[in-house]
C-alpha positions in Angstrom: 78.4 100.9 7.5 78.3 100.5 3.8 81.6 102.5 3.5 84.2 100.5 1.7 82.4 97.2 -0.3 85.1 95.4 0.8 82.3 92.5 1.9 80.5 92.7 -1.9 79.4 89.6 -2.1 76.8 88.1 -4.5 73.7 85.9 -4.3 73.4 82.9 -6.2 70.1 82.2 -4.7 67.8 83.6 -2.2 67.7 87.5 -3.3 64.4 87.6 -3.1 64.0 86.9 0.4 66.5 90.0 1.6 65.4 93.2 2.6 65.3 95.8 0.3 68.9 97.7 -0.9 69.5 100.7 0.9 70.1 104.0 -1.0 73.7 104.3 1.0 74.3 100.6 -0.3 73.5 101.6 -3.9 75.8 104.1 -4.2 78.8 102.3 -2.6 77.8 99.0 -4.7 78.0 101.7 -7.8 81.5 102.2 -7.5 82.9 98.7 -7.8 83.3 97.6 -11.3 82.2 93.9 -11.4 78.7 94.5 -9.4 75.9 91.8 -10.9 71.8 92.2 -10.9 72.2 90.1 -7.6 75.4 91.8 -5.9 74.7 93.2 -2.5 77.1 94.5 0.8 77.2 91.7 3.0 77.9 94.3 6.3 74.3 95.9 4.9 72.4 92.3 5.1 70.1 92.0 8.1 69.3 88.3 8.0 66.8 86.6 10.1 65.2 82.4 10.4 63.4 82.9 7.2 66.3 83.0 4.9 68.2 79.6 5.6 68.4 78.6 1.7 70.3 82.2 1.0 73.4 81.4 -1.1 76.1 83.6 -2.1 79.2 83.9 -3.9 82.1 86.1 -1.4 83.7 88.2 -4.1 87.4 89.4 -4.1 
């Protein structure tokens, strides 16, 4: 629900293949301190068959 960014997580590869960040996602990804160009929620991505060689790095 994009509430908490306790599931930030960060992708080493494959960000171009996820659907585009949500406004709501933004601004929760905003607060944390050590968000990266490639940091997204991982409750916020909707994944599908095409992104099997998605990589990404659980942060906490």
């Amino acid at each position: 629900m994009a509430l908490c960014a306790t599931c930030h997580v960060e992708v080493i590869s494959g960000f171009d293949k996820l659907h585009p960040i949500s406004d709501d996602e933004w601004a929760m990804l905003d607060t944390l301190p050590n968000i990266t160009d490639t940091s997204r929620l991982g409750c916020q991505l909707r994944l599908d068959d095409s992104m099997n060689e998605i990589t990404v790095k659980i942060s906490g």
